[in-house]
PDB file of N, CA, C, O and CB in Angstrom:
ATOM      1  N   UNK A   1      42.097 104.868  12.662  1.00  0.00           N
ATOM      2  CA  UNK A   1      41.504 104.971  13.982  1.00  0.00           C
ATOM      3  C   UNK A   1      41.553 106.435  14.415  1.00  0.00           C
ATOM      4  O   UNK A   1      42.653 106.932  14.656  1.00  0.00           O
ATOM      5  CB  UNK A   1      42.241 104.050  15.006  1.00  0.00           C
ATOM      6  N   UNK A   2      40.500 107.117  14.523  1.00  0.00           N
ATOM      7  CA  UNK A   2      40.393 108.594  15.120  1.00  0.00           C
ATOM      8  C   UNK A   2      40.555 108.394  16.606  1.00  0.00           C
ATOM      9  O   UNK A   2      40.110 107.534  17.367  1.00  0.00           O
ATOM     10  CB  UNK A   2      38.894 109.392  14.782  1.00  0.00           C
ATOM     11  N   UNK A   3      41.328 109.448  16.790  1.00  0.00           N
ATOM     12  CA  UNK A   3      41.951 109.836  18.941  1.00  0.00           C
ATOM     13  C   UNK A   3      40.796 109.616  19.487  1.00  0.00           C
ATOM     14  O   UNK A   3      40.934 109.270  20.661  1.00  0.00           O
ATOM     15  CB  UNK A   3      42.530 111.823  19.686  1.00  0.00           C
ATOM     16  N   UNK A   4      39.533 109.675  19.087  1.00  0.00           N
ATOM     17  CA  UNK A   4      38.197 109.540  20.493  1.00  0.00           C
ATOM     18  C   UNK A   4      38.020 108.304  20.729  1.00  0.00           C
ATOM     19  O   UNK A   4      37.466 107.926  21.762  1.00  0.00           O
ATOM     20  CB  UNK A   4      36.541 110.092  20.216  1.00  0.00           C
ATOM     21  N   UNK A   5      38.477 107.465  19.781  1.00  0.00           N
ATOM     22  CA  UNK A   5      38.078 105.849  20.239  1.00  0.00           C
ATOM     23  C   UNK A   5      39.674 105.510  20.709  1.00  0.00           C
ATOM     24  O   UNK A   5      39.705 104.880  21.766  1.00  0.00           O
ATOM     25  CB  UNK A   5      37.340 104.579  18.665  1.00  0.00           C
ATOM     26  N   UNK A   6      40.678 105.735  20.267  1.00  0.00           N
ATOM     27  CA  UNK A   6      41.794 105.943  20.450  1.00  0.00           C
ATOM     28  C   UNK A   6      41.942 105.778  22.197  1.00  0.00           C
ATOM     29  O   UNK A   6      42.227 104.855  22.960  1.00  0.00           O
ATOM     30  CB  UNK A   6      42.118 107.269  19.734  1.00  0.00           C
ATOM     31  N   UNK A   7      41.597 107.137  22.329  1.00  0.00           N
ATOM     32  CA  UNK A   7      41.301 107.672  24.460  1.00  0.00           C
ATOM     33  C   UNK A   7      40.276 106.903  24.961  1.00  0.00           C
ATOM     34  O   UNK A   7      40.448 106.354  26.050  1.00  0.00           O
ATOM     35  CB  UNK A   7      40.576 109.578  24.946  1.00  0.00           C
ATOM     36  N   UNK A   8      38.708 106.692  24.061  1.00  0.00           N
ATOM     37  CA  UNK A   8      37.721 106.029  24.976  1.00  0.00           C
ATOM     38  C   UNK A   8      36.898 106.981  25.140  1.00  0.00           C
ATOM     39  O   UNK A   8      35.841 106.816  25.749  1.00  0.00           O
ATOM     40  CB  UNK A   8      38.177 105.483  26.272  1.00  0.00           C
ATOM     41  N   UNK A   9      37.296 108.227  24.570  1.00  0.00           N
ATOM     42  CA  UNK A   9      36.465 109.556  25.014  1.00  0.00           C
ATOM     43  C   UNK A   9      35.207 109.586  25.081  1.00  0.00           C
ATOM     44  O   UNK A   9      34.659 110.532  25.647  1.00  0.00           O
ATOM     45  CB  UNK A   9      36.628 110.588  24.271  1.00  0.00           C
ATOM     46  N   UNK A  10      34.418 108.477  24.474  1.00  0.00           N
ATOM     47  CA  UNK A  10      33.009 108.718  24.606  1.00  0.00           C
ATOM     48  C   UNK A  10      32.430 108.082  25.483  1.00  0.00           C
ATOM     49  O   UNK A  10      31.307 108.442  25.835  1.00  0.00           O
ATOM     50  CB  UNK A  10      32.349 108.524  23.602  1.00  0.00           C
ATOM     51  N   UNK A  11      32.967 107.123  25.983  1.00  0.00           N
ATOM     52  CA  UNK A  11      32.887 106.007  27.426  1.00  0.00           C
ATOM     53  C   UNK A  11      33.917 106.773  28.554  1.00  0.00           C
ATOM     54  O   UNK A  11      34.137 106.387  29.702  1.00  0.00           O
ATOM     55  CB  UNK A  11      33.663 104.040  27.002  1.00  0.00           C
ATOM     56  N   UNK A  12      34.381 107.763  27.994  1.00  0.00           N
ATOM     57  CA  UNK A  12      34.791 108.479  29.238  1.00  0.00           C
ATOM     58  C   UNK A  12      33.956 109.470  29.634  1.00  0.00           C
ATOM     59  O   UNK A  12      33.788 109.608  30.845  1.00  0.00           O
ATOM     60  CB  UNK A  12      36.029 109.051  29.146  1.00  0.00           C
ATOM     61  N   UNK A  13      33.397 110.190  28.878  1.00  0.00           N
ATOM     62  CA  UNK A  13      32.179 111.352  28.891  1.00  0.00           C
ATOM     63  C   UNK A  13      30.883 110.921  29.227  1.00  0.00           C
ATOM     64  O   UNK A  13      30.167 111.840  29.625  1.00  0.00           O
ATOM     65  CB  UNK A  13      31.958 112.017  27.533  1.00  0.00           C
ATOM     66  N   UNK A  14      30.380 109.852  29.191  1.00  0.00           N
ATOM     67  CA  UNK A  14      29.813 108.910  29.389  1.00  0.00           C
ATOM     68  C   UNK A  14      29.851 108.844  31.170  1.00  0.00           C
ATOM     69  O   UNK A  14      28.876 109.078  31.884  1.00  0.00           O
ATOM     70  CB  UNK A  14      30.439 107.819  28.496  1.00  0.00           C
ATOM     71  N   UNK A  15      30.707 108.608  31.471  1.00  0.00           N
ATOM     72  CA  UNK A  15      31.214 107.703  33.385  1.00  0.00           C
ATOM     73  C   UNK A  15      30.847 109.164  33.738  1.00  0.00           C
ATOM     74  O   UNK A  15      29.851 109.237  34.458  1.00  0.00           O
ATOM     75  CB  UNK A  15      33.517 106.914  34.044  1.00  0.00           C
ATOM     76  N   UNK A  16      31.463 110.442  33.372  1.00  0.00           N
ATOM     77  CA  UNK A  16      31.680 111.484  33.845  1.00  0.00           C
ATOM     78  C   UNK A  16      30.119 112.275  34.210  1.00  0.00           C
ATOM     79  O   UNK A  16      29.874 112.814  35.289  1.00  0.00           O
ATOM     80  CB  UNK A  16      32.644 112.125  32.868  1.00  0.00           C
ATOM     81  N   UNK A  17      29.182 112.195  33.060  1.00  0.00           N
ATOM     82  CA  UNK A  17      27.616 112.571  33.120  1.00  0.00           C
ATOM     83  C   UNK A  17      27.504 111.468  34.192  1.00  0.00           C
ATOM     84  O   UNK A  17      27.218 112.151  35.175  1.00  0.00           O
ATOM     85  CB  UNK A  17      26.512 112.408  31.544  1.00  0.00           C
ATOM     86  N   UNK A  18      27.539 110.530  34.505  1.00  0.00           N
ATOM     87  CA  UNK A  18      27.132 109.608  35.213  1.00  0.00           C
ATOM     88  C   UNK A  18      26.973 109.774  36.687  1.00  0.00           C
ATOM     89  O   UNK A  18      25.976 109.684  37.404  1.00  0.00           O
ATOM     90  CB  UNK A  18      27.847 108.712  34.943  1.00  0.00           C
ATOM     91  N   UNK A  19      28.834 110.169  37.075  1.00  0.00           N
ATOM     92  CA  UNK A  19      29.066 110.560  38.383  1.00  0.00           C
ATOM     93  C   UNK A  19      28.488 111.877  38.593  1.00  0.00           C
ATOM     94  O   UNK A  19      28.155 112.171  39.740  1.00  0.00           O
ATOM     95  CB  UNK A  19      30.465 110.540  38.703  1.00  0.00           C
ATOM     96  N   UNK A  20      28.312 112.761  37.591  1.00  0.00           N
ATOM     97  CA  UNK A  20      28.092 114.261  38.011  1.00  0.00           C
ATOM     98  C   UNK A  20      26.151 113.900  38.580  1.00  0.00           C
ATOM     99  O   UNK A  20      25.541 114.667  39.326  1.00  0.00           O
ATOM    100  CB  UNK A  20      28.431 115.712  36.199  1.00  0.00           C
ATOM    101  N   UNK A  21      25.775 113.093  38.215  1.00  0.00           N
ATOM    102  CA  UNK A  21      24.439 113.010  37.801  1.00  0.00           C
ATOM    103  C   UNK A  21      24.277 112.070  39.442  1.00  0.00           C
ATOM    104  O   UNK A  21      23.613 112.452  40.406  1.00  0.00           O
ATOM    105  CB  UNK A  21      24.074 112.153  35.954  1.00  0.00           C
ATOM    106  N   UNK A  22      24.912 111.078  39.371  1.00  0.00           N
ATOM    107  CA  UNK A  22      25.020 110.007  41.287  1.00  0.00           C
ATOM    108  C   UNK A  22      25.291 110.951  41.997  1.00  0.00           C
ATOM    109  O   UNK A  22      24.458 111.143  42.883  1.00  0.00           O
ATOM    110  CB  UNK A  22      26.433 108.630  41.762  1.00  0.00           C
ATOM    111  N   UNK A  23      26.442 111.888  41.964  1.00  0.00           N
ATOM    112  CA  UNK A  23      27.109 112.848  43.011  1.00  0.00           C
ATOM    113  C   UNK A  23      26.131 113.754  43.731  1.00  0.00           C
ATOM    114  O   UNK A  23      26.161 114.196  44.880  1.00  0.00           O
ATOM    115  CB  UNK A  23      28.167 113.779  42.317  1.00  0.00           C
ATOM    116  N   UNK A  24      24.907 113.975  42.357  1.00  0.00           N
ATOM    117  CA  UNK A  24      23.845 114.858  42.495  1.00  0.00           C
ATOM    118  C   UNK A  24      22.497 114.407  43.760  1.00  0.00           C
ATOM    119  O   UNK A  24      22.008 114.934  44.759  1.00  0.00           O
ATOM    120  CB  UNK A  24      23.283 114.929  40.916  1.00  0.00           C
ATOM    121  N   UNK A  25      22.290 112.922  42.852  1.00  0.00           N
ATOM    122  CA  UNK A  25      21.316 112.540  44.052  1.00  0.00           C
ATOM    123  C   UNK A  25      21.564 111.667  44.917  1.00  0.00           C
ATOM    124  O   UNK A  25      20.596 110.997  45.278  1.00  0.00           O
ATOM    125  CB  UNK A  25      20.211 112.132  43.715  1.00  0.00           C
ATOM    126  N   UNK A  26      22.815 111.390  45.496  1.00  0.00           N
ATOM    127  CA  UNK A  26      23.298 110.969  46.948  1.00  0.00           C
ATOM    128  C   UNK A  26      23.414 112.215  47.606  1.00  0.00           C
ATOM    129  O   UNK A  26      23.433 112.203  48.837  1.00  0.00           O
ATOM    130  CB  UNK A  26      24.726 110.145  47.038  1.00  0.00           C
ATOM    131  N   UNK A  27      23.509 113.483  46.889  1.00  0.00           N
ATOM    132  CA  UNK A  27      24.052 114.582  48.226  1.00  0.00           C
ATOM    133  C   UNK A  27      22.945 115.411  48.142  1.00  0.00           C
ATOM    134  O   UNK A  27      22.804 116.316  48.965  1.00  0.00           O
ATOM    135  CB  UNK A  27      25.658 115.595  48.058  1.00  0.00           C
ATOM    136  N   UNK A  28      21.904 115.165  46.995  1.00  0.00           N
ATOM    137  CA  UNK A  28      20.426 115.644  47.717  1.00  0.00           C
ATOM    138  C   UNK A  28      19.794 114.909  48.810  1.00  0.00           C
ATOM    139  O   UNK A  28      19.337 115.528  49.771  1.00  0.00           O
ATOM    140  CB  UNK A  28      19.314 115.638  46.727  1.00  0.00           C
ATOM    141  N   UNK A  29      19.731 113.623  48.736  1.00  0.00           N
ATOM    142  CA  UNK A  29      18.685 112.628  49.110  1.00  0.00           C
ATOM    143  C   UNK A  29      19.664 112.945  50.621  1.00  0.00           C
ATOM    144  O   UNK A  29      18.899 113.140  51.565  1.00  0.00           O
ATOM    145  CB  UNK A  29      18.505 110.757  48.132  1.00  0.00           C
ATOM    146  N   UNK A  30      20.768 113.010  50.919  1.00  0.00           N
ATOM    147  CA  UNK A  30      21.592 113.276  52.180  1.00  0.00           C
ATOM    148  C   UNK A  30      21.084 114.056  52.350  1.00  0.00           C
ATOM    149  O   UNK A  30      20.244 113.515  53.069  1.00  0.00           O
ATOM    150  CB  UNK A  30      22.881 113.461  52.350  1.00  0.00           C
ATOM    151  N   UNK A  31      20.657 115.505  52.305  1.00  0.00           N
ATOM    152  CA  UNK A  31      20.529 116.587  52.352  1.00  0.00           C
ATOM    153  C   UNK A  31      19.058 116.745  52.970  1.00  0.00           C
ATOM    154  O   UNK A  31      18.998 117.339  54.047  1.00  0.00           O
ATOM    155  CB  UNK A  31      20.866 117.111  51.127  1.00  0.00           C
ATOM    156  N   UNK A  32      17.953 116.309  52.445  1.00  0.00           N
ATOM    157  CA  UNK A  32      16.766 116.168  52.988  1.00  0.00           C
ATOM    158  C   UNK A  32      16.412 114.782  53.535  1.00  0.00           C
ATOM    159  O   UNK A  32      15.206 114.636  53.731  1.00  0.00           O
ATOM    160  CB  UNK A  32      15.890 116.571  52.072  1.00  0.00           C
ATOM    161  N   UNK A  33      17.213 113.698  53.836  1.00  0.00           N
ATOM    162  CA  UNK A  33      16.988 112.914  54.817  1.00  0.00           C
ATOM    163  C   UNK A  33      17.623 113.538  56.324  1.00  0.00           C
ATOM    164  O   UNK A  33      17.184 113.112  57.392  1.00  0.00           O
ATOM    165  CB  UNK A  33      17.562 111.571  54.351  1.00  0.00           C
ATOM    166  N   UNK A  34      18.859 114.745  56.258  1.00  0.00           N
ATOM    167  CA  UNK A  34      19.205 115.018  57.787  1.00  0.00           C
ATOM    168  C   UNK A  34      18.154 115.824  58.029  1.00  0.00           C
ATOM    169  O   UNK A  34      17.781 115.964  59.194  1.00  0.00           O
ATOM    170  CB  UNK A  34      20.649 115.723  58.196  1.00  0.00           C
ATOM    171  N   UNK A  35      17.309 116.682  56.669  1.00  0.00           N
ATOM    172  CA  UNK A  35      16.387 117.772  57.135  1.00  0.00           C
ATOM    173  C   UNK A  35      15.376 116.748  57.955  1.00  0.00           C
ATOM    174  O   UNK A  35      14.723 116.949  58.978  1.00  0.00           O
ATOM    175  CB  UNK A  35      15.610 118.778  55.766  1.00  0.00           C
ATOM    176  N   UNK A  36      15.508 115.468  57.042  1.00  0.00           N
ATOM    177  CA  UNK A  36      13.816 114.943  58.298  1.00  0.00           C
ATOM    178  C   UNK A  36      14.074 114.594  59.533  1.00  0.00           C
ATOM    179  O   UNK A  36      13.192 114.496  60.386  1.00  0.00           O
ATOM    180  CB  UNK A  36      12.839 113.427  57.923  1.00  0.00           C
ATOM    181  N   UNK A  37      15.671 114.310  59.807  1.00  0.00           N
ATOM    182  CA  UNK A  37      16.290 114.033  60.793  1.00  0.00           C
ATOM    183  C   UNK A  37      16.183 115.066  61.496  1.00  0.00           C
ATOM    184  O   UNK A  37      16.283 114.556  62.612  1.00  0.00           O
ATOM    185  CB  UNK A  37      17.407 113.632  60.617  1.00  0.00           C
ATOM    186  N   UNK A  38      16.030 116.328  61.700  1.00  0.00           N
ATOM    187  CA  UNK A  38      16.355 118.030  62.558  1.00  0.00           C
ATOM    188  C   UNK A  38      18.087 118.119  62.550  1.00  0.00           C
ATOM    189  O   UNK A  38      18.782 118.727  63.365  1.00  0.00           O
ATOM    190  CB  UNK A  38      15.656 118.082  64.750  1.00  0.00           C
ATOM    191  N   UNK A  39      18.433 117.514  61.658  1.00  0.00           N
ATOM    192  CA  UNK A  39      20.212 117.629  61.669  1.00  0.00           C
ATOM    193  C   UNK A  39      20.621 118.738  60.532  1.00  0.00           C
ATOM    194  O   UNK A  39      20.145 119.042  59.438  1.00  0.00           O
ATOM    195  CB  UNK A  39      21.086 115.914  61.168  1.00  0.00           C
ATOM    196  N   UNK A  40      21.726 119.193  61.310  1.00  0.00           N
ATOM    197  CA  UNK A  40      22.020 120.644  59.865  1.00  0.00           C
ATOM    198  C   UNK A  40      23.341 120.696  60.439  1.00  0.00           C
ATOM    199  O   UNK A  40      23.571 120.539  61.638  1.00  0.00           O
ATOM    200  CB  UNK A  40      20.944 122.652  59.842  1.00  0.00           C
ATOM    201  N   UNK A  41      24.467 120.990  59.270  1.00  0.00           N
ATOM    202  CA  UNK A  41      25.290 121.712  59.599  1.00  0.00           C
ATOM    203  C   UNK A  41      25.903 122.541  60.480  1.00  0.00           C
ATOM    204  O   UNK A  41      25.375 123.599  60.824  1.00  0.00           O
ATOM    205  CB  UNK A  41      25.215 121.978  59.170  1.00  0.00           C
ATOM    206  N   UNK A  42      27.590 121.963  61.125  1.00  0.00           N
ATOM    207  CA  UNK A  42      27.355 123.252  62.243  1.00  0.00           C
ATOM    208  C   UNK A  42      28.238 124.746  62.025  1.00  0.00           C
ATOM    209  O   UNK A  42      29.396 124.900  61.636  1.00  0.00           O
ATOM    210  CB  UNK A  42      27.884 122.630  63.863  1.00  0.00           C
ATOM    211  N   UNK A  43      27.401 125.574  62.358  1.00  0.00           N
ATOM    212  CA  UNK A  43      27.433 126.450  61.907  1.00  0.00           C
ATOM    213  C   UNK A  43      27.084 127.546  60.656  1.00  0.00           C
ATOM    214  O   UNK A  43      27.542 128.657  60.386  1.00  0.00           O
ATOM    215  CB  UNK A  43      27.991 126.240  62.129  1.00  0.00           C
ATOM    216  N   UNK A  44      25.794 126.479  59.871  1.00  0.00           N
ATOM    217  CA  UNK A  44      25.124 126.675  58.613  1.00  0.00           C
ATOM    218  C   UNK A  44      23.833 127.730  59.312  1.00  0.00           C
ATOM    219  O   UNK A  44      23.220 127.453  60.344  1.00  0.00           O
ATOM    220  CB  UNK A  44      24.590 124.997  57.785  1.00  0.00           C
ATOM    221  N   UNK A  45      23.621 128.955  58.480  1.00  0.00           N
ATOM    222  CA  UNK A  45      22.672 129.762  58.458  1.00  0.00           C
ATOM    223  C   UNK A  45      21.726 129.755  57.704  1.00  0.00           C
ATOM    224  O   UNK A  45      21.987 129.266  56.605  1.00  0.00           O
ATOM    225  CB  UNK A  45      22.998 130.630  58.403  1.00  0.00           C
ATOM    226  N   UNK A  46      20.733 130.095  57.841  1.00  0.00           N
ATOM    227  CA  UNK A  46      19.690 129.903  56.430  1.00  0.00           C
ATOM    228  C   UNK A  46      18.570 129.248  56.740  1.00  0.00           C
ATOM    229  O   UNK A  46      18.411 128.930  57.919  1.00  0.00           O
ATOM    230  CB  UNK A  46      20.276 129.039  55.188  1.00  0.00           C
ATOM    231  N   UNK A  47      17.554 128.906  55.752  1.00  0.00           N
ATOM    232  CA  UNK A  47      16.532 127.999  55.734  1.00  0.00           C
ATOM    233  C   UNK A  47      16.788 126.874  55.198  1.00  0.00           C
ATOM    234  O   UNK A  47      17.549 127.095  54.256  1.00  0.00           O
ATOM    235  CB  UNK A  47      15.541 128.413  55.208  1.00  0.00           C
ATOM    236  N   UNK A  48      16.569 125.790  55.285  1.00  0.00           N
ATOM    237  CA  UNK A  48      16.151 124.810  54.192  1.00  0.00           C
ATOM    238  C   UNK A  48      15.669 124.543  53.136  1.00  0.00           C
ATOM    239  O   UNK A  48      14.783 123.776  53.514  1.00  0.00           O
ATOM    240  CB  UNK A  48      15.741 124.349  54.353  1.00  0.00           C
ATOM    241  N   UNK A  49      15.536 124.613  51.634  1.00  0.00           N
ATOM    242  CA  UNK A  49      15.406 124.838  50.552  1.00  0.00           C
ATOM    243  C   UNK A  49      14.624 123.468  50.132  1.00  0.00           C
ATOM    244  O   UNK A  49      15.173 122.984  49.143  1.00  0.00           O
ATOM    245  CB  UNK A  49      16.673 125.245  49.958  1.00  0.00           C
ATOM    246  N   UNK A  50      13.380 122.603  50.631  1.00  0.00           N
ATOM    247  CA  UNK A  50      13.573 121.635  50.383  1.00  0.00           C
ATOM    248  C   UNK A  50      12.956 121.675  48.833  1.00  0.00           C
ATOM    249  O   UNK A  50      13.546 120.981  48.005  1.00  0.00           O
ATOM    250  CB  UNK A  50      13.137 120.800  51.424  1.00  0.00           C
ATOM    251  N   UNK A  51      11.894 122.386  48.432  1.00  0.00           N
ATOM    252  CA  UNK A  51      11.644 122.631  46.950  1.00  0.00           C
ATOM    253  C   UNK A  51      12.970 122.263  45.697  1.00  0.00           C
ATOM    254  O   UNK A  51      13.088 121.310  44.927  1.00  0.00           O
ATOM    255  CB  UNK A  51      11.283 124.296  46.921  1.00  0.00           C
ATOM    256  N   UNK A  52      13.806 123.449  45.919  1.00  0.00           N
ATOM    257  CA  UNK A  52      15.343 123.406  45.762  1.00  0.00           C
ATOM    258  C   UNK A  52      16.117 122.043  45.550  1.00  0.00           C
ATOM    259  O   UNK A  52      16.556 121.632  44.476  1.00  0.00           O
ATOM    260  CB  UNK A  52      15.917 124.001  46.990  1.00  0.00           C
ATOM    261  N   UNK A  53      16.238 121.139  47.347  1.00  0.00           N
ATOM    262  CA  UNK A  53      16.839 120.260  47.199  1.00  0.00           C
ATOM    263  C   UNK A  53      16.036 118.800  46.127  1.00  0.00           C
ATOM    264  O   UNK A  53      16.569 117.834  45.580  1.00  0.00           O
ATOM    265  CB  UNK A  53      17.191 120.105  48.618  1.00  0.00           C
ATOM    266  N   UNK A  54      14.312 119.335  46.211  1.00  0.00           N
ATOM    267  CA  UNK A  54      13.710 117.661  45.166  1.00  0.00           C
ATOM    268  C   UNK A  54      14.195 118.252  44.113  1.00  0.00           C
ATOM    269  O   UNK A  54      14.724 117.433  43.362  1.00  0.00           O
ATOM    270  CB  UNK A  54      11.719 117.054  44.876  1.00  0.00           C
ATOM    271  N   UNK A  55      14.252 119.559  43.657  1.00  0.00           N
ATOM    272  CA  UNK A  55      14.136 119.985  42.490  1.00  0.00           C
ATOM    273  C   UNK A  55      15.686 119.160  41.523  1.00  0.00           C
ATOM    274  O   UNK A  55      15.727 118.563  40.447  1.00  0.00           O
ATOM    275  CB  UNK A  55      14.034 121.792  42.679  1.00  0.00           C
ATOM    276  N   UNK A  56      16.823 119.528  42.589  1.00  0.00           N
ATOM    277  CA  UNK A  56      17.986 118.966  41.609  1.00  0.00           C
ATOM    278  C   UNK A  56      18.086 117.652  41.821  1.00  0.00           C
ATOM    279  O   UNK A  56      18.654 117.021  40.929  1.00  0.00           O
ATOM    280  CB  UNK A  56      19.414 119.558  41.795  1.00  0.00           C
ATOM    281  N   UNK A  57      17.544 116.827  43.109  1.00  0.00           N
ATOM    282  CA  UNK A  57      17.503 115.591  43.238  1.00  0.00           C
ATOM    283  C   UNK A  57      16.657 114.898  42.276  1.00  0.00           C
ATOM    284  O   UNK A  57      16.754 113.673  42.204  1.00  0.00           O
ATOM    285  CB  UNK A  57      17.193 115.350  44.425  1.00  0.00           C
ATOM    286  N   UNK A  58      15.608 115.701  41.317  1.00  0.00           N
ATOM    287  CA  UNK A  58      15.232 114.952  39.559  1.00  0.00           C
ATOM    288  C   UNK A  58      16.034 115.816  38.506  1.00  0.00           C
ATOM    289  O   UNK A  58      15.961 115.702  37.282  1.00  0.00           O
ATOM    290  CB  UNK A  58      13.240 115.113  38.969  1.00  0.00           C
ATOM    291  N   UNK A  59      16.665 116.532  39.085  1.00  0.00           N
ATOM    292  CA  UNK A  59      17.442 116.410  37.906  1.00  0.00           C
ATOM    293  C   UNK A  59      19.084 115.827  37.836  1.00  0.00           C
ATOM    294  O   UNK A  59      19.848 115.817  36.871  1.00  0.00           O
ATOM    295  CB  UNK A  59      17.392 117.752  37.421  1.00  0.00           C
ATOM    296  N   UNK A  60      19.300 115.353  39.245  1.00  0.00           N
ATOM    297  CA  UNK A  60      20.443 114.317  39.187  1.00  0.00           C
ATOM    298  C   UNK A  60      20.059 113.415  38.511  1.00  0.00           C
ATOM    299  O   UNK A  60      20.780 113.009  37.600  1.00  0.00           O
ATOM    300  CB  UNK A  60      20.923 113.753  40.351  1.00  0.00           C
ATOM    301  N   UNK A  61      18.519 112.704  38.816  1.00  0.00           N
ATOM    302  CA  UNK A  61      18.084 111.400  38.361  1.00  0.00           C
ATOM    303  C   UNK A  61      18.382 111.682  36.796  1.00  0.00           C
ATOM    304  O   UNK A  61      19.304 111.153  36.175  1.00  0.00           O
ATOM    305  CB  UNK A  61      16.412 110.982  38.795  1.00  0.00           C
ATOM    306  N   UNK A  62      17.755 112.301  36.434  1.00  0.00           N
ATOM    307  CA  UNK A  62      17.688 112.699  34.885  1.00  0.00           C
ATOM    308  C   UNK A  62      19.382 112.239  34.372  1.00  0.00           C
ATOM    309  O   UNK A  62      19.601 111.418  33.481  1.00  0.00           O
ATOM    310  CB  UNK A  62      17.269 114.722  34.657  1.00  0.00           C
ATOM    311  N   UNK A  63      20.186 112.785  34.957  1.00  0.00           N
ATOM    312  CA  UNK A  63      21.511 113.049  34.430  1.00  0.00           C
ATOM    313  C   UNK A  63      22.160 111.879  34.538  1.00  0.00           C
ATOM    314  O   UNK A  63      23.062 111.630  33.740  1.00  0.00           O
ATOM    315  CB  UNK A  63      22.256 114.115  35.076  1.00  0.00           C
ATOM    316  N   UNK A  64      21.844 111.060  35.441  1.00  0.00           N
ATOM    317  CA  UNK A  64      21.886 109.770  35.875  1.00  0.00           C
ATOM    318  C   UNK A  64      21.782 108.352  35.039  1.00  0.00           C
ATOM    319  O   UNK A  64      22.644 107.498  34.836  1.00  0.00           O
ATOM    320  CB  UNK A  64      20.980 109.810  36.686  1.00  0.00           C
ATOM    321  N   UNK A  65      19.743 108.457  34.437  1.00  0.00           N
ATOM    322  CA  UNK A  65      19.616 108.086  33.688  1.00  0.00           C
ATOM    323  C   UNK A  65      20.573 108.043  32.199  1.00  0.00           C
ATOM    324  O   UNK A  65      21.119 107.052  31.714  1.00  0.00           O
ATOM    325  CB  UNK A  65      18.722 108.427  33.857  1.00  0.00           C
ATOM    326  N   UNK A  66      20.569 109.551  31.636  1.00  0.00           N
ATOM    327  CA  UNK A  66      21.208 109.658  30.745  1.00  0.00           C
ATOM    328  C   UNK A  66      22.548 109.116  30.576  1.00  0.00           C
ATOM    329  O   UNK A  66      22.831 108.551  29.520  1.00  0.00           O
ATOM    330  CB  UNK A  66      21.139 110.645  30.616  1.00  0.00           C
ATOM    331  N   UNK A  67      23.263 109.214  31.363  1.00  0.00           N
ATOM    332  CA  UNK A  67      24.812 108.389  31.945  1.00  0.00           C
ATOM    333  C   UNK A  67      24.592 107.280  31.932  1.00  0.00           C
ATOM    334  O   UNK A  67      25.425 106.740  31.204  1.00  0.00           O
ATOM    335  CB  UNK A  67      25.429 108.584  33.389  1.00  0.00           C
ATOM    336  N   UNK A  68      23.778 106.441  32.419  1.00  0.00           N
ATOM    337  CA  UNK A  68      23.679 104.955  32.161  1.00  0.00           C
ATOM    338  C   UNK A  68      23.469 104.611  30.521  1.00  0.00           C
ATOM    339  O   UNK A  68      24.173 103.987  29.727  1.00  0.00           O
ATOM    340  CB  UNK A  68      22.368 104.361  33.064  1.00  0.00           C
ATOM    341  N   UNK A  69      21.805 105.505  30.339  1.00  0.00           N
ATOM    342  CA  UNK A  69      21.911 104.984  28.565  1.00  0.00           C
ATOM    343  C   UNK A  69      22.714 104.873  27.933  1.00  0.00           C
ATOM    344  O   UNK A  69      23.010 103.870  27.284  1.00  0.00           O
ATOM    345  CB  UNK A  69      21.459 105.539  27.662  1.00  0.00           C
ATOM    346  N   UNK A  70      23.692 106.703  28.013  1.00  0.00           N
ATOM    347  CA  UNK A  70      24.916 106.066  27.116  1.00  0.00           C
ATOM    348  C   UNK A  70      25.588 105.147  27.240  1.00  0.00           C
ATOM    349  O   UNK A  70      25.845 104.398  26.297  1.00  0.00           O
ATOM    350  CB  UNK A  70      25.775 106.640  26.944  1.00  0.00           C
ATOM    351  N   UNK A  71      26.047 104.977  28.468  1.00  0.00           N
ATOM    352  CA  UNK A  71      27.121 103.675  28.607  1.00  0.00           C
ATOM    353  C   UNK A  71      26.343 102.581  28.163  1.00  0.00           C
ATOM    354  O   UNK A  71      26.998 101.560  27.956  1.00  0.00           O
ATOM    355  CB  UNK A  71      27.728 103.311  30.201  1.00  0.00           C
ATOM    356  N   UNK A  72      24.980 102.505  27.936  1.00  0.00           N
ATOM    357  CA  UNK A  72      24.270 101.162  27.699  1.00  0.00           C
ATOM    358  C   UNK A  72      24.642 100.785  26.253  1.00  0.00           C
ATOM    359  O   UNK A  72      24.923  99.653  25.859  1.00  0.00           O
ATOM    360  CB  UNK A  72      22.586 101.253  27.900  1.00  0.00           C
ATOM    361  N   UNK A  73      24.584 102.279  25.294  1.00  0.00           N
ATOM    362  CA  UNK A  73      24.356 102.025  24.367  1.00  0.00           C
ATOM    363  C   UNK A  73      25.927 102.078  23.188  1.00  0.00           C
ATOM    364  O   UNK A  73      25.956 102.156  21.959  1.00  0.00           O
ATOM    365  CB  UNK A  73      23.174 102.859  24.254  1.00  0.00           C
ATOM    366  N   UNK A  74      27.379 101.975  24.465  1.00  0.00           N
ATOM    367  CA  UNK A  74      27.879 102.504  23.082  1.00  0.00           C
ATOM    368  C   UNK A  74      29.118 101.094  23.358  1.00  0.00           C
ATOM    369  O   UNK A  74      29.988 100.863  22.518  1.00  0.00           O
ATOM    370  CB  UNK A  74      28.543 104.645  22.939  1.00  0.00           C
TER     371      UNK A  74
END
């Protein structure tokens, strides 16, 4: 028995793409639902990036996806 099945390491690397990938598009989709709201941060400077915020909110999805397949597939 090799240590990666041993630990789980690949169903652990697996959960980990997963959350990094959810973490991504719950705190985009937050992010430009307060923009449609007129809600911002207090004390935040700047513009709104909403290009920016779809942009990583498909590539959470992406990372997302990928995190599920693996776990689908192993």
């Amino acid at each position: 028995m090799d240590i990666t099945e041993l630990l789980g390491l690949d169903d652990l690397l697996a959960q980990m793409i997963l959350a990094v990938g959810a973490a991504m598009v719950i705190g985009n989709t937050f992010a430009i639902v307060q923009h449609h709201r007129g809600k911002h941060p207090k004390g935040a400077t700047g513009e709104f990036r909403a290009v920016r915020a779809w942009w990583l909110l498909a590539v959470g999805l992406l990372i997302t996806l990928w995190g599920v397949a693996s776990l689908a597939t192993s």
